[in-house]
C-alpha positions in Angstrom: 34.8 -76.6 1.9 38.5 -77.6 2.2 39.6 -77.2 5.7 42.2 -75.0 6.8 43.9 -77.7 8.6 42.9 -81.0 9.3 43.5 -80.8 13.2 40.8 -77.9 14.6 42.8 -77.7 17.4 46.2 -76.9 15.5 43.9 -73.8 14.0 43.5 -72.5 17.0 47.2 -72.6 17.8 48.0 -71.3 14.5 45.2 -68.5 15.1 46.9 -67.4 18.7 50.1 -67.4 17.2 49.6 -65.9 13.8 50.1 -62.4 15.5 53.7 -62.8 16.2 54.8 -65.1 13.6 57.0 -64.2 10.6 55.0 -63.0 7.4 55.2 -66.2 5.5 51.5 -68.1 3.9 51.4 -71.0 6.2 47.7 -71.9 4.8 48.2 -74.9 3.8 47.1 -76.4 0.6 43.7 -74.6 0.0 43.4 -76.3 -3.6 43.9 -79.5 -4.5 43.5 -79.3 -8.0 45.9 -78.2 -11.1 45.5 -79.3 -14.5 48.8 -79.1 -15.9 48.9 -75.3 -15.9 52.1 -73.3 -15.8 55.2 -73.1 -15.7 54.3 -70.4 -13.5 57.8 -68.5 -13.8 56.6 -65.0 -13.6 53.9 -62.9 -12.2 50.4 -62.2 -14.0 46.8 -60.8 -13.1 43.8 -60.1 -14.3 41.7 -57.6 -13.2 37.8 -57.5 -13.5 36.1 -53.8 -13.9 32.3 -55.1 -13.5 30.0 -52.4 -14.1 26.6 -53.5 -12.3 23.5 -52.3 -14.0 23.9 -52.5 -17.8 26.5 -49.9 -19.0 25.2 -48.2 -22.4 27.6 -49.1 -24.0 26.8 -47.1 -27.1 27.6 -44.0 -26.1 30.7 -45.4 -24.6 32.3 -45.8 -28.2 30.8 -44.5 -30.8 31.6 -45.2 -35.0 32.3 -41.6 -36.8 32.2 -42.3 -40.7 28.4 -43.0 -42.3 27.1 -45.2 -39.5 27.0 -42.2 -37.0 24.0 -40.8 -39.2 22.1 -43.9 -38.3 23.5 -44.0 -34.9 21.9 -40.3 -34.1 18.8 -40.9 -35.9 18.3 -44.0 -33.6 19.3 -42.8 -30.3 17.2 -39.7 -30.6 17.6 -37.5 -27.2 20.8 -40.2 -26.2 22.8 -39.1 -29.3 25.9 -38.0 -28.7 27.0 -34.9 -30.4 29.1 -35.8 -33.2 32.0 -32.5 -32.7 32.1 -33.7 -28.6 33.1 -37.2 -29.9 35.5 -36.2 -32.8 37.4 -34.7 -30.4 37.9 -37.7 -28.3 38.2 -39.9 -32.0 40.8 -42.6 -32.5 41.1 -44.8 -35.4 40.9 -48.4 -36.0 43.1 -49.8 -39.1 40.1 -51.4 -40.5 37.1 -50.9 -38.4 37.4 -46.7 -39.2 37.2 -44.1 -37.0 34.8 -44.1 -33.7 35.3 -41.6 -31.0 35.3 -42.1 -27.2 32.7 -40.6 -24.6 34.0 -37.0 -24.2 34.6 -37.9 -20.5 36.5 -40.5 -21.2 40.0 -38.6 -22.9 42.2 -41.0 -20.8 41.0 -44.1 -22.2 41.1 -42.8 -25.4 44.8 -41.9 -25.1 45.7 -45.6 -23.3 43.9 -46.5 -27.1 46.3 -44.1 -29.2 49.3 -45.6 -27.4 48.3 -48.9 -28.3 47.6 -50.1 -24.5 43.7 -49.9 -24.3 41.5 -52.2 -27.0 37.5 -52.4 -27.6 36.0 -55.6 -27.7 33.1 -55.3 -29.3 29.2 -56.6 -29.1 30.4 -59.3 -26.2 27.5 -61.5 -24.4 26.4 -64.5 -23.0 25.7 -67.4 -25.3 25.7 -71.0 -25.4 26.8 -70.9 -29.2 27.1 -69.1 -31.9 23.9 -67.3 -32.6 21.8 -66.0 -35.5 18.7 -63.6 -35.4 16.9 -66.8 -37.2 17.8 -68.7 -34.0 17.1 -65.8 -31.8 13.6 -65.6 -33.1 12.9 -69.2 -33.2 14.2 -69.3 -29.3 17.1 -72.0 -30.3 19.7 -72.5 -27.8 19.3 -69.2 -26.1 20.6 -68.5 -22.5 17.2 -68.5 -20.4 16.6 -65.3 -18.8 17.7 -62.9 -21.7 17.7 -59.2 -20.4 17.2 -59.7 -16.7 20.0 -58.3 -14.1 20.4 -61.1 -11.8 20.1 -64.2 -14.2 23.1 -62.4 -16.9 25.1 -61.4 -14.2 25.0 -65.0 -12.9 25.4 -66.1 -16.8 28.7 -63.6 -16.9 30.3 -64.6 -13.6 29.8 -68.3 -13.6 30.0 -69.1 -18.2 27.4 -71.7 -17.7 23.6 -69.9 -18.5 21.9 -73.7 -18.9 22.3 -74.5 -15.6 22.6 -73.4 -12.0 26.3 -74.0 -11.3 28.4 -73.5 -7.4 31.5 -72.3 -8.5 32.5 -68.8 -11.3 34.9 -69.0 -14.5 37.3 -66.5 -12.3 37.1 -69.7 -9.5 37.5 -72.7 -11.9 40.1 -70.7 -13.6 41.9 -70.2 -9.8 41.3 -73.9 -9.3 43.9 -75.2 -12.4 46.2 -72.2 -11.5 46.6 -72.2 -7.4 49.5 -74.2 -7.5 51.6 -70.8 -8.6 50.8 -69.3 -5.2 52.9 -70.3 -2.3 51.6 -71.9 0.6 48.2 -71.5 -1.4 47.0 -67.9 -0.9 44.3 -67.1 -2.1 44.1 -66.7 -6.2 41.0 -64.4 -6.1 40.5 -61.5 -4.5 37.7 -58.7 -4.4 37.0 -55.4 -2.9 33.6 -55.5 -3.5 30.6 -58.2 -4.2 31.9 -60.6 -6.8 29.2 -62.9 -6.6 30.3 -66.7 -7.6 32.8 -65.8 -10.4 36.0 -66.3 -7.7 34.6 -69.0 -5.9 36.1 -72.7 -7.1 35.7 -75.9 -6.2 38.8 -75.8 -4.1 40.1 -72.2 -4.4 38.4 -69.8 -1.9 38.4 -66.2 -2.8 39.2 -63.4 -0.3 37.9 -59.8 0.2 39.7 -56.8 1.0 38.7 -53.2 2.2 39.0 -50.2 -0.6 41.8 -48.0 0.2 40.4 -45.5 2.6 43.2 -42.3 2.7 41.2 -40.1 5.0 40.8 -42.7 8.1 42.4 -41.9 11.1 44.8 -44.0 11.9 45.0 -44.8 8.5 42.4 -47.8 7.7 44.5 -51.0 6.5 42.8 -52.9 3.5 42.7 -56.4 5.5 40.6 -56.1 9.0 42.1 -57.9 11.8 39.1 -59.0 13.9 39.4 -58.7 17.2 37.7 -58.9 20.6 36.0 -56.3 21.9 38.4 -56.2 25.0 42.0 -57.8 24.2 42.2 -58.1 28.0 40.2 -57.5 31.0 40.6 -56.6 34.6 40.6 -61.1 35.5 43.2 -61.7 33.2 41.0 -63.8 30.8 42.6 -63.6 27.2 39.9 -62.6 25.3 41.1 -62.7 22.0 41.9 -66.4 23.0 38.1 -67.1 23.5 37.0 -64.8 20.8 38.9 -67.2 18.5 38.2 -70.5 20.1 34.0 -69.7 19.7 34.9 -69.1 16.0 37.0 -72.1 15.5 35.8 -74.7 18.1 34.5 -78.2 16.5 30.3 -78.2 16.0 28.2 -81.4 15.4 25.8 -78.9 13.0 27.9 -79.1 9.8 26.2 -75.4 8.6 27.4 -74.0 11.6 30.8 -75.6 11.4 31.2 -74.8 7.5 30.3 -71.1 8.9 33.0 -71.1 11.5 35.7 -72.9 9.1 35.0 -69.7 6.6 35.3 -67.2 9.6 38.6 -69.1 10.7 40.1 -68.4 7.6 38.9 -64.9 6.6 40.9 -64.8 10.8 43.9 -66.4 9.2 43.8 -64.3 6.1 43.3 -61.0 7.4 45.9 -61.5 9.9 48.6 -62.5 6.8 48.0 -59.8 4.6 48.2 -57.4 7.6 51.8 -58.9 8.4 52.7 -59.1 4.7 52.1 -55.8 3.5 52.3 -53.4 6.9 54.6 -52.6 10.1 53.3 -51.5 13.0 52.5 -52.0 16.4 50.2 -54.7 17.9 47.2 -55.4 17.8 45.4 -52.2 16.8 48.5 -49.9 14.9 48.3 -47.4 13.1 49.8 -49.4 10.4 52.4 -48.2 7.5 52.7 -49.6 4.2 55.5 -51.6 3.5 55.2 -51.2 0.0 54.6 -47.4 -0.5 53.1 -45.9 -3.5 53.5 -42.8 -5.3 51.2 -42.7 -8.1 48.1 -40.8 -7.2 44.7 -42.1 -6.7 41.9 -39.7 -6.5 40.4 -40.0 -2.8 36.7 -39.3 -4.5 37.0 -41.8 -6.8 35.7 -44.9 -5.1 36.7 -47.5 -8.0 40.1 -45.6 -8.3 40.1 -46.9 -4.0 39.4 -50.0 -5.2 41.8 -50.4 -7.5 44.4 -48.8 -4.9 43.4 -51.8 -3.0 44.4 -53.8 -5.8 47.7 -52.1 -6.4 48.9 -52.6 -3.0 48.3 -56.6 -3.3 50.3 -56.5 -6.4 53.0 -54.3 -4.7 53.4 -56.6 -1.9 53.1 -60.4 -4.6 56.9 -61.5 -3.2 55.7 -61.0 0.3 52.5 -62.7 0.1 53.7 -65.5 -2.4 51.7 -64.8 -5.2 52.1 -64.9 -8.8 48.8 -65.4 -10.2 45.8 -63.3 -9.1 42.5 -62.5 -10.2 41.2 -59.2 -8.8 37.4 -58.1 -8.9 36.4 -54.5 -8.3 33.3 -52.3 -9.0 32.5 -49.1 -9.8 30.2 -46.8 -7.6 27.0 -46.1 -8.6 24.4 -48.4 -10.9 24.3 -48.3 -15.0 20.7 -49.3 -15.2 19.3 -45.8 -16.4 16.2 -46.1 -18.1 15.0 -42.4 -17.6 17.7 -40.9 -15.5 21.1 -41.3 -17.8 21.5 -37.4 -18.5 19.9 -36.6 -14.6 22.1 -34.0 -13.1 20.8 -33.8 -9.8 23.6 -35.1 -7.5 26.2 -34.5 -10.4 28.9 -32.3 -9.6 29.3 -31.3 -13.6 26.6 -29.1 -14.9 25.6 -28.4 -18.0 27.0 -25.0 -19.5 24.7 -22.2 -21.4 23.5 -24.0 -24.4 25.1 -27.5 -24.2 23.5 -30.6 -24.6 22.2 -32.4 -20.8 23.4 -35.8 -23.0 27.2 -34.4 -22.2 26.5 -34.6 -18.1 24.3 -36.5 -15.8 24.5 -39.9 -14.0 26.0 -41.7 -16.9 28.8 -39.4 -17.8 29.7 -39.4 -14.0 30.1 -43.0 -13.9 32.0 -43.3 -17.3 34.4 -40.9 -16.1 34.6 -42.3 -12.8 35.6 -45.8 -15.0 38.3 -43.6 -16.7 40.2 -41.8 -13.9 40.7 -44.9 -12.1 41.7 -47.1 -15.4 44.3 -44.7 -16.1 45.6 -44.4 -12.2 45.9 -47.7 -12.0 47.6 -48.4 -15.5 50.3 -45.5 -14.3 50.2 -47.6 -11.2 51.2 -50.8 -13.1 54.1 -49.1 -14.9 55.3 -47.2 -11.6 55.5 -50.8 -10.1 57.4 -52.0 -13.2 54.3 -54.8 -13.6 52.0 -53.1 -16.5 53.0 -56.2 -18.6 51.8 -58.7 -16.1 48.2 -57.1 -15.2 45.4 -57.0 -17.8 42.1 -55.0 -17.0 38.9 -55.5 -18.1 35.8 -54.8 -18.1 32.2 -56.2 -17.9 28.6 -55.9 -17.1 25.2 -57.3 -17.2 24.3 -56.7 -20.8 24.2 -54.2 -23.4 21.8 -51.7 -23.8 19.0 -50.9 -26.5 20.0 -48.7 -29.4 16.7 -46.8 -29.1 16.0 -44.6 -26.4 12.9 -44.5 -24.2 13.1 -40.8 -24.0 15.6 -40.1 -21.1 17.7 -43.4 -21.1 17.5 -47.0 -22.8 15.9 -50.3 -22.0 17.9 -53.5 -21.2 19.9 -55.3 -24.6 22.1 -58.0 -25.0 26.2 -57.3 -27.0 27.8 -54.9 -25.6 31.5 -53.3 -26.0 34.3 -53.8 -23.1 37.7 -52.3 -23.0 40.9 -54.3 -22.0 44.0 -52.8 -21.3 47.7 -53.2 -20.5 50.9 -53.6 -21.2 50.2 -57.0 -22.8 47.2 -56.0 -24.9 47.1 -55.9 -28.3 45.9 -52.4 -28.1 45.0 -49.3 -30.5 42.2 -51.7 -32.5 38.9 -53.3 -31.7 38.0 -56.7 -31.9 34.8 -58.6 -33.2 32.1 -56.7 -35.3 31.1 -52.9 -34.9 27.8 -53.0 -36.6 26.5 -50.4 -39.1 23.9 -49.1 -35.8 20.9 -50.0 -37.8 17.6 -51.6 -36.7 15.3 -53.9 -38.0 16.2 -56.0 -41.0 19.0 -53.7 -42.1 21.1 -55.3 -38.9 21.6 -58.9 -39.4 22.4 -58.4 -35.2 19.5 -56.5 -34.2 16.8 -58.6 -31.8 14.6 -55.9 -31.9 15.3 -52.4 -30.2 19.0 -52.4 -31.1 19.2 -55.2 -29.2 22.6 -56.6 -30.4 23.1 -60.6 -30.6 26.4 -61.0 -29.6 29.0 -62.2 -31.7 31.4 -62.8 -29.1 30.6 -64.7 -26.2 31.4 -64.1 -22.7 33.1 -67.5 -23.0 36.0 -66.3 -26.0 36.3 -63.2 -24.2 37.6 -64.9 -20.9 39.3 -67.9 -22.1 41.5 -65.7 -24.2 42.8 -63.7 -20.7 42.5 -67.4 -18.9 45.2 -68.4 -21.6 47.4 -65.6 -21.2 47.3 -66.6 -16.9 48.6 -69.7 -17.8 45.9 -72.2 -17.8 46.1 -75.4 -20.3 44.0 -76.2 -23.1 42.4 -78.7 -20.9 41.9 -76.0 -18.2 39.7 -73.9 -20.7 37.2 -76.3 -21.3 36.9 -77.1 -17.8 36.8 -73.6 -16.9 34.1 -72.4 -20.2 32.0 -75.7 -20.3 30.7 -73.8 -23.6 33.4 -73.1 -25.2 34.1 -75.6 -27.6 30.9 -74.9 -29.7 32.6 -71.7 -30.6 35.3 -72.1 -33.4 37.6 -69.2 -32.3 39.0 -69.7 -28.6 41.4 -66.6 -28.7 40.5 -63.1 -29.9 43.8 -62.4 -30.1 44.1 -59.3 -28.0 46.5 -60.4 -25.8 49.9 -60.9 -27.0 
């Protein structure tokens, strides 16, 4: 790990100090490496929706014209009803009609007004790959269809190997130099797994907006001791800090104590950057208020609030690149519960389809409140042509259904939005829904091979953060066996 500051005992100073000091990123240089990136003369992010489970992503766009046919008579008791979807329809200048999920009316207007695109049939690949490959086992990632090993494959671009560091990290590693003082490029309100972690750049994780705390709860924690003074006089916080930061002849433990020192160090900036109030406990006020409202019952929109402060607050912190990860509440690995209404607070009405409610449609519309919240967000803040949103999860889902849900797949379509996307059109290959030998992508099942990797769908964002052609190869090790590097989505 790269050390806060070479002097252990200057941490500590820094540490006792922090509290009272001016809001400015005196971190030092937490990255050492830049690859030619920039100029880095304005402020961009990228934000990564990661929707943990396997999102079925068929029902989440759907093709209207002759392929729907196919696409009911496949997904049997998972069909979506053709007039729910036509009323949630947009139209693609040469992929035809498809309508959205019928909770999902907001992300179907951000598509209308050209600042929401589909990218469709992504996944993790190590090439380009053909159902003759596929069936012959050539090339493939290893570990095809199971949670752990494709979210690994997603977060870190490199499925041949075991690697230490994500795309999201590598990518912070050639672009840290845009951040003052070296803040942290990555941050997540939730479990990002290795995609922000870097060789040099260390990600940094932040609290979901929590409205209904009292005092309100600030997104960054400021650890403290239990007792900032006792009866003797001792300074406790003193101690409390030195036993976190003190020297240890056990590297693990003083690896372990160098990350607590700085998640100390972090906390205590961001607090300082983005609130006022009174030491050492608050309550705290935002110095960078927000109006645009984020549902309280929503926890991705939270999230995402989370996010929306950082951004609000980039001058003070001395950011202008960031790579934000969030995720939505609730798993998208339903195969026998995707229309189960039990805990859903929408019910089915007399006569309608239990495919229009349930577990899935709470989490899809969970997805689309808090995407359009935080696009408003983005224009209130005058910065929804700097912050691109995205989405991503484990793998696609099977066309067929098992009855009450689907089996694990492979492609899958994601949505990208802002005010920098190439919106109102999807991107890659919609296929015609069929199985079997009908569907030059079909593994078996529905199970689409992708024809865009993981790989094309990052590097095109990386490029649009700034990072070189020399960055992207370093950051997606794969991606020069693929022949297109940009999708063109971004503008």
């Amino acid at each position: 790990m790269h050390r806060f500051d070479p002097a252990k005992m200057q941490r500590r100073e820094f540490l006792r100090l922090l509290g009272g000091a001016a809001a400015a990123p005196l971190m030092g240089p937490l990255s050492g490496l830049a690859y030619g990136a920039g100029p880095f003369d304005d402020y961009r992010a990228i934000v990564c929706v990661f929707m943990y489970g396997a999102n079925d992503a068929h029902n989440m766009i759907v093709p209207l014209d002759a392929r729907y046919a196919t696409y009911a008579a496949n997904r049997g008791p998972l069909a979506l009803p053709q007039a729910s979807l036509q009323s949630n329809a947009v139209t693609d200048p040469v992929q035809g009609p498809f309508g959205f999920h019928p909770r999902m009316t907001r992300s179907r207007d951000l598509f209308a007004s050209g600042k929401l695109a589909v990218v469709s049939n992504v996944g993790v690949l190590l090439r380009p790959t053909t159902k003759f490959d596929y069936q012959n086992r050539t090339q493939l990632p290893p570990q095809l269809f199971s949670h752990n090993d494709n979210q690994d494959h997603w977060f870190t671009a490199h499925p041949q190997a075991a690697v230490a560091t994500g795309w999201g990290g590598r990518l912070a590693d050639a672009i840290q130099s845009a951040n003052a003082g070296g803040f942290s490029v990555g941050i997540s309100t939730a479990n990002s797994g290795v995609m922000l972690k870097g060789r040099s750049a260390a990600p940094h994780q932040v609290l979901a907006y929590n409205p209904a705390a009292s005092p309100p709860r600030p997104i960054a924690k400021r650890i403290r001791a239990h007792g900032f003074w006792d009866t003797r006089m001792v300074d406790m916080q003193r101690l409390y800090e030195n036993g976190i930061t003190m020297a240890r002849t056990n590297l693990l433990e003083d690896q372990f104590g160098d990350a607590a020192a700085r998640a100390v160090e972090v906390n205590d900036f961001i607090l300082k950057a983005l609130y006022d109030g009174p030491e050492p406990f608050g309550p705290f006020v935002e110095r960078f208020p927000i109006n645009t409202a984020f549902p309280a019952n929503n926890p991705l929109a939270m999230q995402l609030r989370s996010v929306a402060m950082m951004i609000a607050g980039r001058q003070a912190l001395g950011v202008k690149r960031q790579i934000f990860f969030v995720t939505p509440a609730g798993n998208f690995d339903h195969h026998s519960d995707q229309f189960d209404t039990t805990l859903s607070p929408l019910q089915p009405g007399p006569g309608e389809p239990a495919i229009l409610y349930g577990k899935h449609a709470d989490l899809l519309l969970q997805v689309d409140v808090a995407l359009k919240a935080f696009y408003d967000v983005t224009v209130e803040l005058g910065v929804q042509n700097s912050v691109t949103t995205f989405t991503a999860s484990d793998f696609g889902r099977t066309l067929t259904s098992n009855g009450k849900g689907s089996d694990h797949g492979w492609g899958a379509h994601h949505l990208v939005m802002g005010g920098a996307v190439k919106g109102g059109s999807i991107y890659g290959t919609f296929h015609n829904m069929q199985i079997g030998s009908g569907n030059p992508a079909d593994a078996g099942q529905g199970r689409l091979i992708p024809d865009v990797s993981v790989d094309q769908y990052a590097a095109t964002m990386a490029k649009w953060m700034g990072a070189s052609a020399a960055d992207l190869n370093l950051v997606f090790p794969n991606l020069a066996n693929f022949n297109q590097t940009d999708l063109g989505f971004m503008a």
